[in-house]
C-alpha positions in Angstrom: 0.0 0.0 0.0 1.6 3.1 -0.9 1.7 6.4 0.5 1.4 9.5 -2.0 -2.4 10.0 -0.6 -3.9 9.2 3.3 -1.3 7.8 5.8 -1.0 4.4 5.5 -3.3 2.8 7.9 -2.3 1.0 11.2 -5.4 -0.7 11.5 -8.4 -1.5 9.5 -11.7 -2.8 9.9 -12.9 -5.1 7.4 -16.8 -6.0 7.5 -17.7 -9.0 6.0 -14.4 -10.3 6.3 -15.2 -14.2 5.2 -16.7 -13.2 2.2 -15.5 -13.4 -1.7 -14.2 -10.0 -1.9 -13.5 -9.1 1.5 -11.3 -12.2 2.5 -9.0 -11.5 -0.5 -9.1 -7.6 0.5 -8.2 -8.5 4.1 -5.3 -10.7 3.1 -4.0 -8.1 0.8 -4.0 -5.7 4.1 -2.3 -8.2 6.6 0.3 -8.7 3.8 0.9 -4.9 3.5 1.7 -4.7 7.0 -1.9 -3.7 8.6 -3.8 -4.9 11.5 -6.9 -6.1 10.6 -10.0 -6.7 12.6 -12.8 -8.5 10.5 -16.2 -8.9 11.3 -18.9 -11.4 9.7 -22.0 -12.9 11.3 -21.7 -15.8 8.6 -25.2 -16.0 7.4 -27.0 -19.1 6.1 -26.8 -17.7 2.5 -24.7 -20.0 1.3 -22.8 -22.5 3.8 -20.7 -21.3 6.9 -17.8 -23.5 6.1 -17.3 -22.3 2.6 -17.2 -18.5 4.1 -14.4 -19.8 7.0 -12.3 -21.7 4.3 -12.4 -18.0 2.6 -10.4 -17.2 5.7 -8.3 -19.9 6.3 -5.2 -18.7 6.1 -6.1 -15.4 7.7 -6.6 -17.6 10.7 -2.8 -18.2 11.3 -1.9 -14.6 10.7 -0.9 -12.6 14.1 -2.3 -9.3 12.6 -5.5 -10.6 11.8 -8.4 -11.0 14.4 -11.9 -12.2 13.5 -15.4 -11.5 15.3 -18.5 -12.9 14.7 -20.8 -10.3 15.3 -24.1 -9.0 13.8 -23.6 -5.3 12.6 -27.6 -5.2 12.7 -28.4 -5.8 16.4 -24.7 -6.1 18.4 -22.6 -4.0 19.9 -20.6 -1.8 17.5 -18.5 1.1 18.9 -16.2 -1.5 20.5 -15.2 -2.9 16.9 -14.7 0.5 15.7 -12.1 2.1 18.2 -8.8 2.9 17.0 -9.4 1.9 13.6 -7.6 4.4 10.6 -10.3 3.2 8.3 -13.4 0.9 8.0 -14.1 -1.6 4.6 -17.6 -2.2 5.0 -18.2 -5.0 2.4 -20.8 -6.8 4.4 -24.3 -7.5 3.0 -27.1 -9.5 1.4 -26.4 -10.4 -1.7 -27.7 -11.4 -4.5 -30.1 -9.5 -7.2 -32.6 -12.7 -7.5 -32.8 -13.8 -3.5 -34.5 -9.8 -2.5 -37.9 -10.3 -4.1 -40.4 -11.6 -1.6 -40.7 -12.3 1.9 -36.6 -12.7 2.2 -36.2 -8.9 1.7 -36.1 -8.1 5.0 -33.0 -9.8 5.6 -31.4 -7.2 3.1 -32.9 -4.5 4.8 -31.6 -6.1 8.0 -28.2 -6.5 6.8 -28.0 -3.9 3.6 -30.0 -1.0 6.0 -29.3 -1.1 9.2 -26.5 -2.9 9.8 -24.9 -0.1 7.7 -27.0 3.3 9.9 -25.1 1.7 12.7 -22.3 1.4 11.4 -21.6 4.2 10.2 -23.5 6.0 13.8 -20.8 4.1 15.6 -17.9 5.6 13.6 -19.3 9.3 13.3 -19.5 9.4 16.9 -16.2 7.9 17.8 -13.9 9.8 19.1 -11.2 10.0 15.9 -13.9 9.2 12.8 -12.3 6.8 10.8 -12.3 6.7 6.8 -15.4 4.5 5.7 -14.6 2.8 2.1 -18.3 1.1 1.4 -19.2 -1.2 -1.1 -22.0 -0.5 -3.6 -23.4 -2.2 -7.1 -24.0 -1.1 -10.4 -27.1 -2.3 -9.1 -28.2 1.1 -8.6 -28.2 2.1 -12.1 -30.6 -0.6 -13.0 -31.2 -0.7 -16.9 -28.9 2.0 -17.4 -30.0 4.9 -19.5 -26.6 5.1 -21.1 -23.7 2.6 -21.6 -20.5 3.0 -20.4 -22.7 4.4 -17.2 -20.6 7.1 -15.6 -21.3 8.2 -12.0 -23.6 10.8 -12.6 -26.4 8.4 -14.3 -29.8 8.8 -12.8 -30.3 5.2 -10.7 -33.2 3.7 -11.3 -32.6 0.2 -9.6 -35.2 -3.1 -10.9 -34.6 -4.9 -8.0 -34.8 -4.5 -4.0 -31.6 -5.6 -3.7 -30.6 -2.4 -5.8 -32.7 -0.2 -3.8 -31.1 -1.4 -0.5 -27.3 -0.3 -2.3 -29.2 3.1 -3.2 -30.1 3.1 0.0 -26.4 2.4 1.7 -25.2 5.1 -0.8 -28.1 7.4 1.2 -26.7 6.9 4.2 -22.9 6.9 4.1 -23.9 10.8 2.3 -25.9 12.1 5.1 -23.3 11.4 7.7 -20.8 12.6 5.6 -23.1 16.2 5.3 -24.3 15.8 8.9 -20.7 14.4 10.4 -18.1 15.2 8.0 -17.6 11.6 8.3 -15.2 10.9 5.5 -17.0 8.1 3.5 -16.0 6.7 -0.3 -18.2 4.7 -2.1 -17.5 2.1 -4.8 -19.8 0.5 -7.4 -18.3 -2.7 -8.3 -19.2 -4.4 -11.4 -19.9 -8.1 -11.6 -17.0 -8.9 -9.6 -15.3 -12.9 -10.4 -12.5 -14.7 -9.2 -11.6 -17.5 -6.6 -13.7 -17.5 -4.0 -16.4 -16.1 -6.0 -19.7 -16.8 -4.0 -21.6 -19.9 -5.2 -25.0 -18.2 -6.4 -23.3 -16.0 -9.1 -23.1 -16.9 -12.4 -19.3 -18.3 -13.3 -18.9 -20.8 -10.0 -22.1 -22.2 -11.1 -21.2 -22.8 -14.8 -17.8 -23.7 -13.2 -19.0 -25.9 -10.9 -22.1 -27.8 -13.5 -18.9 -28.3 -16.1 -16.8 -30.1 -13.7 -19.7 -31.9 -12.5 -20.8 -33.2 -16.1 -24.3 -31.2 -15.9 -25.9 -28.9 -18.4 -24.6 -25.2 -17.2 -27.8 -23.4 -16.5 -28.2 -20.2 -18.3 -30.8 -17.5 -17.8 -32.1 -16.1 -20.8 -30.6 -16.3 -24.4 -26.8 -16.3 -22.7 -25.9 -12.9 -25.3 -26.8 -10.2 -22.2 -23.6 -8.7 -21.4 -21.8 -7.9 -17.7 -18.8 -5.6 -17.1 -16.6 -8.7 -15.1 -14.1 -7.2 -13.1 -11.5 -9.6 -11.5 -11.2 -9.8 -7.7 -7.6 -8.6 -7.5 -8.6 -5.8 -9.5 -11.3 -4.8 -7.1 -9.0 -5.1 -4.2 -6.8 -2.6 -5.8 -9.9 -0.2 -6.0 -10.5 -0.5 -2.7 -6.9 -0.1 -1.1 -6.8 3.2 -3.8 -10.0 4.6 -2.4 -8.5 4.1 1.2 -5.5 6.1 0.0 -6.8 8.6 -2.5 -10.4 8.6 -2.5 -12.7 11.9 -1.8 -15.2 12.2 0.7 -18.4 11.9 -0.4 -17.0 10.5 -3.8 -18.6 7.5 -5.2 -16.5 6.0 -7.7 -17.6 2.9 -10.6 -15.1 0.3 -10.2 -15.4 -1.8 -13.5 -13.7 -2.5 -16.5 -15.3 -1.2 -19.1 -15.4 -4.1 -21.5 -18.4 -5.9 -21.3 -18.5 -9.7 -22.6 -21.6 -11.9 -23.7 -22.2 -14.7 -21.3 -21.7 -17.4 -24.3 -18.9 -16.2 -24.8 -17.4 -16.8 -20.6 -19.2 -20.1 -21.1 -17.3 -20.8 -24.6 -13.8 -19.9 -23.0 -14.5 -22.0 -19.7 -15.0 -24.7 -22.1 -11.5 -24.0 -23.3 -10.2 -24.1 -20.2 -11.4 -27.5 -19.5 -10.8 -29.2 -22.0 -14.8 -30.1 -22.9 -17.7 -28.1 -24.9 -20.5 -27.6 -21.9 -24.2 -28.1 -22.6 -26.3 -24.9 -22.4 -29.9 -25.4 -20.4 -31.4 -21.7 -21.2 -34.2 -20.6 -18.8 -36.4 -17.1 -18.6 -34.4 -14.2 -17.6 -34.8 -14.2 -13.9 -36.5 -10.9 -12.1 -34.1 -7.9 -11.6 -31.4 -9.0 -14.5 -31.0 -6.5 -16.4 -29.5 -6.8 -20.4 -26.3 -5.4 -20.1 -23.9 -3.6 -17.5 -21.2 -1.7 -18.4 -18.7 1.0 -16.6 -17.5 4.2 -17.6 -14.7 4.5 -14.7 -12.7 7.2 -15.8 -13.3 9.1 -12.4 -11.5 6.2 -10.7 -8.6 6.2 -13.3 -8.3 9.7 -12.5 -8.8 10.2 -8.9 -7.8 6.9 -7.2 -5.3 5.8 -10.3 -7.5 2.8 -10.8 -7.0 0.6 -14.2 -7.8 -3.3 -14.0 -5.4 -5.0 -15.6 -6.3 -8.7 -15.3 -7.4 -10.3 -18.7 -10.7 -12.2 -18.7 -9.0 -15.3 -19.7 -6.3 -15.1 -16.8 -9.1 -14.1 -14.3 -11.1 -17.3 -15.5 -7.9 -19.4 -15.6 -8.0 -18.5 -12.0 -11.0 -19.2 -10.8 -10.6 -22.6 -12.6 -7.6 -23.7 -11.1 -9.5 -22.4 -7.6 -13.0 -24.6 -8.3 -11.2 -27.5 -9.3 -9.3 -27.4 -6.4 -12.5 -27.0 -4.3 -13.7 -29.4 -6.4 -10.9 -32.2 -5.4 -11.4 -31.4 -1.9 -14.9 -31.7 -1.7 -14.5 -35.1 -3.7 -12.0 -36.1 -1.0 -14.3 -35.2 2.1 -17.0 -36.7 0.7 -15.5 -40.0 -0.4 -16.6 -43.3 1.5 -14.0 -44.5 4.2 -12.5 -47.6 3.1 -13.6 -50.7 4.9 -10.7 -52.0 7.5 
C-alpha cells in the first residue's frame, strides 16, 4: 500500500471479512503490514464453512483478528475504536434472492446494519475513513452505456434499492458528520472465491460436474466482469486517495456476452458444456457496463487482469474446491 495520498493505515476494519471480496481484500491488508480486525455474522446464505475456508489462512496470521458479530443488532462502537479506516463490504447479496418475503433480511443486513455502522464511527472519538461497497445495481437498466457516475439510478430490484439506500446513508453522515466516506460500485465482480450463487462458479462448478450449465435467458446479455484482485486494488486506492463523499464505478469497461465466458470455460477445460437456457430471472437487467474514468483519474484505478487469466484463476481455484470436496466426501474404506 503506498503512501502518496492518506497515511498508511495502522489498523483496519474489514466487515464481511469471510466473504469473496473481503477475505481476499483483508489478506492483501495483513500482507501490507496492517492490522486487521474483521467482522462477519456468517449467514446461512450459502454455507458457513465455505465462508471460514475463505479465511483460512487469515486464521494463522498474528495481525488478523476475527469476530462474529451481527452489525444489525450487536454491539458496535467497540469494533470500531482505534481503527484508521473501516471496509464495510458486508451485506445481502444477491439480485434474485430480495424479491419476496426474504427482503427483510437485506434490509436487516443492507439497511441497518450499515445506519449503525456508520452512527458508531461518526461518533467515535477520531472518525475513521469509511470505504463502502456499492453495485451497479443502482443504475438498473442504465440509461446510457458506459454508465458514468452521474447516471440517474433507477434500480429493478430491491436488492438495488437497499445499495441506493447504503449510498443514502454513508452521504448524510458525511453532510451531517463530516464523516469521511468513499463509495465504490463494483461491477460483476469474479475470481476464486467467487460466491456460489453467481453466475461463473455455477457454470464452473455444472462443467466439472458433467451437468448442463444453466443459463438464464438467451446467454448474449452482457456484464462488465471485473476480477477480484482488480477490485482489491480499487478498494486499497480509495482508502489512500479517495474523496469524501465521492462515489467512484469500479469496473472495466469491456463488457463480454455470457456465451462467450461459457465458450472460453470450455477452453479451459478441455470439454464443450451443454447450455440449459431458462427465462431471464427478475431484476437482470441486459447489459452492464462501466465508464470508470473518475477512478482512473482520482484513485489511479486501471484493472489490468485479462478475462482469460481471471477465468484461468478461478478454474484452477474450483477445481481445487472441487478435489477437496470429492475427498471429504469419499466413503472411508472398509478396515
Amino acid at each position: 500500500m503506498t503512501t502518496n495520498g492518506a497515511p498508511r493505515p495502522r489498523r483496519a476494519l474489514v466487515t464481511g471479512c469471510a466473504g469473496f471480496v473481503a477475505s481476499h481484500l483483508s489478506e492483501r491488508l495483513v500482507d501490507e503490514g496492517v492490522e486487521v480486525v474483521g467482522v462477519d455474522c456468517l449467514t446461512d446464505y450459502y454455507p458457513a464453512e465455505r465462508k471460514l475456508a475463505n479465511v483460512e489462512r487469515l486464521l494463522d496470521e498474528p495481525a488478523f483478528t476475527m469476530v462474529r458479530s451481527d452489525l444489525s443488532v450487536d454491539e458496535v462502537e467497540p469494533l470500531v475504536e482505534g481503527v484508521d479506516v473501516i471496509f464495510h463490504l458486508a451485506a445481502q447479496a444477491g439480485v434474485r434472492g430480495s424479491f419476496g418475503e426474504t427482503f427483510a433480511s437485506y434490509v436487516r443486513h443492507n439497511i441497518h446494519a450499515t445506519q449503525r455502522l456508520l452512527e458508531a464511527a461518526a461518533t467515535s472519538e477520531w472518525p475513521p475513513k469509511v470505504v463502502y461497497a456499492s453495485s451497479s445495481s443502482v443504475y438498473g437498466s442504465a440509461e446510457r452505456l458506459p454508465t458514468p457516475e452521474t447516471t440517474s439510478l433507477r434500480p429493478v430490484s430491491p436488492y438495488g434499492v437497499t445499495k441506493v439506500s447504503t449510498e443514502g446513508l454513508a452521504h448524510a453522515y458525511h453532510r451531517s458528520h463530516g464523516l469521511p466516506v468513499v463509495g465504490l460500485r463494483l461491477f460483476t465482480v469474479y475470481g476464486p472465491r467467487q460466491r456460489p450463487d453467481m453466475a461463473f462458479t455455477r457454470f464452473l462448478t455444472a462443467a466439472i460436474e458433467g451437468r448442463p450449465l444453466d443459463v438464464l435467458g438467451d446467454g448474449r446479455q452482457e456484464r462488465d466482469f471485473t476480477y477480484v484482485g482488480d477490485v482489491v486494488d480499487g478498494f486499497v486506492a480509495a482508502a489512500e486517495r479517495g474523496l469524501p463523499g465521492r462515489v467512484y464505478n469500479l469496473g472495466g469497461g469491456r463488457p463480454v456476452a455470457l456465451a462467450d465466458v461459457i465458450a472460453t470455460i470450455g477452453e479451459l477445460l478441455g470439454c464443450r458444456p451443454r447450455v440449459r437456457h431458462h427465462p431471464v430471472a427478475r431484476g437482470d437487467v441486459r447489459a452492464t457496463c462501466a465508464d470508470a474514468r473518475l477512478a482512473a483519474e482520482e484513485l489511479g484505478f486501471v484493472p489490468s487482469t485479462p478475462l482469460s487469466d481471471g477465468l484461468a484463476a478461478q478454474v484452477a481455484w474450483a477445481l481445487e474446491l472441487f478435489e477437496r470436496v470429492e475427498v471429504v466426501s469419499a466413503p472411508v474404506p472398509a478396515s
